[in-house]
KEGU-278542 format. One record per residue: residue in three letters; x, y, z of N, C-alpha, C in turn. Coordinates in steps of 0.05 Angstrom, whole numbers. Last residue first. Layout:
N
<ALA,<X,Y,Z>,<X,Y,Z>,<X,Y,Z>>
...
END
This chain:
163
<UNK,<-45,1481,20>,<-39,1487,40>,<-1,1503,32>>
<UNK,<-96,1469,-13>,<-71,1492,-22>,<-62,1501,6>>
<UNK,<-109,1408,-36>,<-97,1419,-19>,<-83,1449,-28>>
<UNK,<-188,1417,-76>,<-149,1407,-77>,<-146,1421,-49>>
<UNK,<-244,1387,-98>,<-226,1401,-79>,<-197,1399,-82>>
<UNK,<-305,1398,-128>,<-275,1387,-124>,<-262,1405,-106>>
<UNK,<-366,1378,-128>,<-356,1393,-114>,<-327,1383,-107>>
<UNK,<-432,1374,-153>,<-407,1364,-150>,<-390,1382,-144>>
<UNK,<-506,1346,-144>,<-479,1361,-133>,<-454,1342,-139>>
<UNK,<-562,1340,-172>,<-541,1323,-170>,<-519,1349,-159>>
<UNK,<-620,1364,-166>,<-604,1334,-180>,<-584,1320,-174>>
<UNK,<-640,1401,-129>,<-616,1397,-145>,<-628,1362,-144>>
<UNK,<-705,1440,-166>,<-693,1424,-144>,<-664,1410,-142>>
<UNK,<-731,1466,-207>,<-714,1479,-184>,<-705,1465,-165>>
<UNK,<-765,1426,-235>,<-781,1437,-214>,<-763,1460,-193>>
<UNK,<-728,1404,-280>,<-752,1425,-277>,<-759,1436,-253>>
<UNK,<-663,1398,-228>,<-686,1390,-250>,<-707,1413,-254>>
<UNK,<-602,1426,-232>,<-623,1425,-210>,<-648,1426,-239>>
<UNK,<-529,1421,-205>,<-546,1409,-232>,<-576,1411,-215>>
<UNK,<-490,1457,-176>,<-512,1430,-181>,<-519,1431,-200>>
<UNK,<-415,1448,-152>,<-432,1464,-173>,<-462,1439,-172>>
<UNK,<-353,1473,-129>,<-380,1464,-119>,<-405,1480,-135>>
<UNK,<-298,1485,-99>,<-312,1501,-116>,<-333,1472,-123>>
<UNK,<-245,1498,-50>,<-265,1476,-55>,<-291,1490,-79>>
<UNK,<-179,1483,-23>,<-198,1505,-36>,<-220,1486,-55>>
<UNK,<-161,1475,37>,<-170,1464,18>,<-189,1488,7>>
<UNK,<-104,1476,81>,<-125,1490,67>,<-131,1470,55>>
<UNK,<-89,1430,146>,<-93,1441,117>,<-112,1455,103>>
<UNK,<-64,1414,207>,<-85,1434,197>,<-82,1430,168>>
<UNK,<-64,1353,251>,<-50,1385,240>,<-75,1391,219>>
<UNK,<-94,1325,283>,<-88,1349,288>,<-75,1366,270>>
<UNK,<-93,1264,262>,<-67,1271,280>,<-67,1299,281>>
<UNK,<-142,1276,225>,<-141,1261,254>,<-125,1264,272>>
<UNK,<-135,1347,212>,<-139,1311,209>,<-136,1303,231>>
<UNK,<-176,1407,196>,<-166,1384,218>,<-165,1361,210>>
<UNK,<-185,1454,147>,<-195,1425,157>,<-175,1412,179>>
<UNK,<-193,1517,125>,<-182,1495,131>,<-202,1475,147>>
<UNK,<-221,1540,51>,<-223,1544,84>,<-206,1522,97>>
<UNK,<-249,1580,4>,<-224,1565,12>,<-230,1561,42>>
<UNK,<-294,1562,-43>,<-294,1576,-18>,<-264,1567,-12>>
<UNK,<-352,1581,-96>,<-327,1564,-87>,<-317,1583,-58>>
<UNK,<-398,1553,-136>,<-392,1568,-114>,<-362,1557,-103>>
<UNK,<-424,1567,-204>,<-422,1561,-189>,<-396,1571,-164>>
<UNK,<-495,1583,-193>,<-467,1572,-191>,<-452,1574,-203>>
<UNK,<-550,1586,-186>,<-525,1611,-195>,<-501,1602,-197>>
<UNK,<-584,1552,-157>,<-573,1547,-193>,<-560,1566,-207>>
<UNK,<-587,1539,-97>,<-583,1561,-116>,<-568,1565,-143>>
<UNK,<-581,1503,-72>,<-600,1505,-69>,<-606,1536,-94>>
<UNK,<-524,1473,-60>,<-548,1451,-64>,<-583,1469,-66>>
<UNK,<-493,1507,-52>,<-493,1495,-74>,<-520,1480,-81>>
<UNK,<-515,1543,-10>,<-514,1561,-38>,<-518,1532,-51>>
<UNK,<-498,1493,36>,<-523,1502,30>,<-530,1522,-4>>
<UNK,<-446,1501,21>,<-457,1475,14>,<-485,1481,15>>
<UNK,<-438,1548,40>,<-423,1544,8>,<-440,1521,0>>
<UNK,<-449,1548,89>,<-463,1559,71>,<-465,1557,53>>
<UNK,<-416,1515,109>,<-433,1502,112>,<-453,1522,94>>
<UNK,<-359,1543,113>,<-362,1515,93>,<-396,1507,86>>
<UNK,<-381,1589,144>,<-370,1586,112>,<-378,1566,102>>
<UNK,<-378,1558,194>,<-410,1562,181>,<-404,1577,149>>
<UNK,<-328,1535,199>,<-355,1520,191>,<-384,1541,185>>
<UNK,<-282,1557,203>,<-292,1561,180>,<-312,1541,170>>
<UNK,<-269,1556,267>,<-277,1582,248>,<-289,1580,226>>
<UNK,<-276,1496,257>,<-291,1505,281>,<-295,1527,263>>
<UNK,<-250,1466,199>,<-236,1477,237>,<-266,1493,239>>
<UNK,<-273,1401,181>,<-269,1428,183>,<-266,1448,212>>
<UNK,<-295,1354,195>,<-256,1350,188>,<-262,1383,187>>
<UNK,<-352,1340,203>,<-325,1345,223>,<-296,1353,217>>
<UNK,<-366,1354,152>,<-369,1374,160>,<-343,1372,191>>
<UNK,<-347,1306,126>,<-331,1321,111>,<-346,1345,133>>
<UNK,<-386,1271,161>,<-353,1269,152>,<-336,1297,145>>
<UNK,<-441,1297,149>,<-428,1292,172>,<-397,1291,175>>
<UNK,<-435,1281,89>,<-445,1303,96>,<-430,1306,124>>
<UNK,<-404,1222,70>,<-428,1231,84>,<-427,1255,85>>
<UNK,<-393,1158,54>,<-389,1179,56>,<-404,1190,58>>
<UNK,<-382,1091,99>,<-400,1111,71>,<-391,1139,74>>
<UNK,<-311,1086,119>,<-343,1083,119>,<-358,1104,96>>
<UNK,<-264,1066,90>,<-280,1054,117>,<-303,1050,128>>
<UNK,<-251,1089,37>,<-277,1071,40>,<-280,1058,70>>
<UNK,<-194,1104,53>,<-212,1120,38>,<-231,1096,41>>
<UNK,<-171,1146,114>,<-163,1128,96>,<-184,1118,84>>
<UNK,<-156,1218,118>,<-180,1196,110>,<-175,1166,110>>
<UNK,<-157,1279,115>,<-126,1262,126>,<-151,1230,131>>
<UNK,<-177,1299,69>,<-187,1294,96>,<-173,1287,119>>
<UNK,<-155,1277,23>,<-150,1316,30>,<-160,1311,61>>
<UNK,<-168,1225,25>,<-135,1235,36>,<-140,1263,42>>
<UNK,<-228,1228,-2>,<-215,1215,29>,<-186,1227,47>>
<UNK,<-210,1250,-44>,<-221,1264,-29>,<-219,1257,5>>
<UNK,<-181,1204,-65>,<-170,1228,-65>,<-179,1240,-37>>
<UNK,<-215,1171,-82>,<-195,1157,-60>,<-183,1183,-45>>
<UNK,<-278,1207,-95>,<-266,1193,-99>,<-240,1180,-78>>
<UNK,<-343,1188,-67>,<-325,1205,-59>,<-297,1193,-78>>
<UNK,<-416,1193,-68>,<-384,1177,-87>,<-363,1203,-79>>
<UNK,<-474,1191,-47>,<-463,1197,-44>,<-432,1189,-55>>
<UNK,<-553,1179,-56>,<-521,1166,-50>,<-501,1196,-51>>
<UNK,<-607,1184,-72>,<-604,1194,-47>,<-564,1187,-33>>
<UNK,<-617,1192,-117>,<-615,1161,-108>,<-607,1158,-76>>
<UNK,<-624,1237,-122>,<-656,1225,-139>,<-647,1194,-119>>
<UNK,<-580,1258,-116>,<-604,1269,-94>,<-619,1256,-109>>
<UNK,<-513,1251,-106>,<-530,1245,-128>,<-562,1252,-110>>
<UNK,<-458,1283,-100>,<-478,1268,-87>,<-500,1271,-111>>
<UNK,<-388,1265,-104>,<-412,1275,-122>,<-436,1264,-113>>
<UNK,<-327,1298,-92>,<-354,1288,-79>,<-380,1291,-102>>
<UNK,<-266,1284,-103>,<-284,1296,-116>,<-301,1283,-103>>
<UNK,<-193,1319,-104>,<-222,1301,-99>,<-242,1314,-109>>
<UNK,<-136,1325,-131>,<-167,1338,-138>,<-189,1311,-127>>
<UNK,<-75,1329,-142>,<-91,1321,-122>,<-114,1330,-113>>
<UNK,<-64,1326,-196>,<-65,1359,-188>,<-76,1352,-155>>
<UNK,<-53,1280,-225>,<-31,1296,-228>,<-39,1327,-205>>
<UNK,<-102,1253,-205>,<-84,1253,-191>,<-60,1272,-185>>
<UNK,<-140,1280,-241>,<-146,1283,-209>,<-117,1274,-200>>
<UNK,<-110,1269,-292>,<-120,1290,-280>,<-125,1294,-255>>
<UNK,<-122,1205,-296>,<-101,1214,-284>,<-91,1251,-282>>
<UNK,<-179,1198,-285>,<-169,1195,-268>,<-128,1206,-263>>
<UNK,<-184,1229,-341>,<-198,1248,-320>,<-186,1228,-286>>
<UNK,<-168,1187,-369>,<-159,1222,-372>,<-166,1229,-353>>
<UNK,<-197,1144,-359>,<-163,1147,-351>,<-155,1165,-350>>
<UNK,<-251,1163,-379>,<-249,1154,-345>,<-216,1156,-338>>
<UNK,<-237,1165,-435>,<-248,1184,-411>,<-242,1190,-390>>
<UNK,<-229,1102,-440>,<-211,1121,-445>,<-212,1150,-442>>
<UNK,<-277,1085,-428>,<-248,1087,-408>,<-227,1092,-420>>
<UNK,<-303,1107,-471>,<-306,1118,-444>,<-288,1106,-425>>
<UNK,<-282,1090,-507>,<-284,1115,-514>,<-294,1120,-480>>
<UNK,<-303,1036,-500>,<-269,1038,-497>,<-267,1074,-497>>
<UNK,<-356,1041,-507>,<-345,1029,-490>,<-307,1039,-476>>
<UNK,<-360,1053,-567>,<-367,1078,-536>,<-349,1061,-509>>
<UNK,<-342,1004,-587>,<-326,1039,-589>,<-336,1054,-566>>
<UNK,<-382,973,-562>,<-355,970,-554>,<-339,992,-564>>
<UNK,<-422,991,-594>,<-426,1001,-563>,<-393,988,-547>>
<UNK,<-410,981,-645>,<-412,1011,-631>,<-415,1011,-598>>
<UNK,<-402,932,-650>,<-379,940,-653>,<-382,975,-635>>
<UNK,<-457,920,-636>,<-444,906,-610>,<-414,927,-616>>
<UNK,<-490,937,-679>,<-493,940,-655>,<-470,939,-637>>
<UNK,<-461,907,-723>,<-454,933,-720>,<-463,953,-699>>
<UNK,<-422,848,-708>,<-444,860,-706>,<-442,889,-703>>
<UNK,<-362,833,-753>,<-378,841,-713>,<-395,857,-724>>
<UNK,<-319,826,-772>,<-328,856,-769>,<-345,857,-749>>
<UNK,<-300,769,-768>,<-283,795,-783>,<-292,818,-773>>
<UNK,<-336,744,-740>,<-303,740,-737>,<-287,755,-746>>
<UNK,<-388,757,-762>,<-381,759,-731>,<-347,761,-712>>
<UNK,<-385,747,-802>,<-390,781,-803>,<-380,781,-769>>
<UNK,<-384,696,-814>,<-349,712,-823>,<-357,741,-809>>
<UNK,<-424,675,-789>,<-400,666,-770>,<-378,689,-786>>
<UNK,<-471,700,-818>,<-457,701,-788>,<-442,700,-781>>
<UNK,<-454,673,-870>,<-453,702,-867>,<-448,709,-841>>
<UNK,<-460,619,-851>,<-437,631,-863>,<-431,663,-854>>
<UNK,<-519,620,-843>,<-497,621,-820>,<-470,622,-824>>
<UNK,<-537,649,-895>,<-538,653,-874>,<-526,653,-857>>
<UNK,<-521,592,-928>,<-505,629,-927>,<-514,646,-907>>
<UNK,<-546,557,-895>,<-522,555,-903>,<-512,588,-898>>
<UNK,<-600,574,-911>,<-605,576,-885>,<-571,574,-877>>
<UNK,<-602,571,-968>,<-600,596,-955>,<-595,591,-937>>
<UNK,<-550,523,-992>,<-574,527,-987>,<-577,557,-972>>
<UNK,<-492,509,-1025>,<-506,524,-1001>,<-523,534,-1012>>
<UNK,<-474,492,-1074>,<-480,472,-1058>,<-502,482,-1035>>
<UNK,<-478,519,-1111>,<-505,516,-1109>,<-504,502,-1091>>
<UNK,<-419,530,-1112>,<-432,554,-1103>,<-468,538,-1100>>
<UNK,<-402,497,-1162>,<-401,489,-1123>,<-419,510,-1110>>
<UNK,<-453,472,-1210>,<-428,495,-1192>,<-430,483,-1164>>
<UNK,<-443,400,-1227>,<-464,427,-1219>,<-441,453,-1208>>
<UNK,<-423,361,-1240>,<-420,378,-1269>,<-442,407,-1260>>
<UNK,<-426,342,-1185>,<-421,328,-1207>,<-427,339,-1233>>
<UNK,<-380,359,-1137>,<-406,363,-1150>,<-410,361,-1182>>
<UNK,<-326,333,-1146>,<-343,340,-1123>,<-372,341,-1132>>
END
């Protein structure tokens, strides 16, 4: 092959270079890309714990976000409602009709405390009306997050059936 020279001189730098690339990339991977694919998997593997948590205990969850002005309800929260779940945006309005008449200005204070008083956090039991009329408790505890200026950030607020 190489005529009384080492083989090793055959490769030039720009050679070991893309050598080096192609084995670091096929064996071990960029040590940028390997870390943010550990966080990666490290967070749906998070996301599965905590989804199959909400399920095993039937725990919705509303999380309104106040800088983006949205609102995330999970599938759950929809059902405690008697709901079927993404028909329409979720809302403030929604979750205040499904509550019985007696325990609206409760419900509606708890939500007022939450979103305005960084003592938290607040919790309340009270029932709700579904669409076909019958009744369920829901016990509901509700906490903010509120930036420098004392303002909330962000609300979250789980619920289960304790009917």
């Amino acid at each position: 092959m190489n005529q009384g020279g080492n083989f090793w001189t055959l490769f030039t730098p720009g050679i070991w270079k893309l050598l080096h690339a192609v084995l670091q990339s096929a064996s071990l991977g960029d040590p940028a890309t390997m870390e943010r694919k550990q966080v990666e998997e490290a967070l749906r593997a998070s996301e599965g714990r905590l989804h199959l948590a909400q399920e095993a205990v039937g725990m919705g969850i509303i999380d309104r976000d106040f800088l983006q002005g949205t609102y995330t309800w999970t599938d759950q929260q929809w059902r405690l409602l008697g709901l079927a779940p993404g028909l329409e945006p979720p809302s403030t309005a929604i979750w205040l009709s499904a509550i019985h008449p007696d325990d609206l200005p409760a419900a509606s204070a708890l939500r007022d405390a939450t979103w305005n008083d960084p003592s938290g956090p607040f919790d309340i039991d009270y029932h709700i009306i579904w669409p076909d009329g019958s009744v369920h408790w829901l016990k509901a505890r509700a906490r903010a997050l509120f930036g420098p200026d004392n303002r909330p950030v962000r609300a979250v607020c789980t619920m289960i059936d304790v009917t």
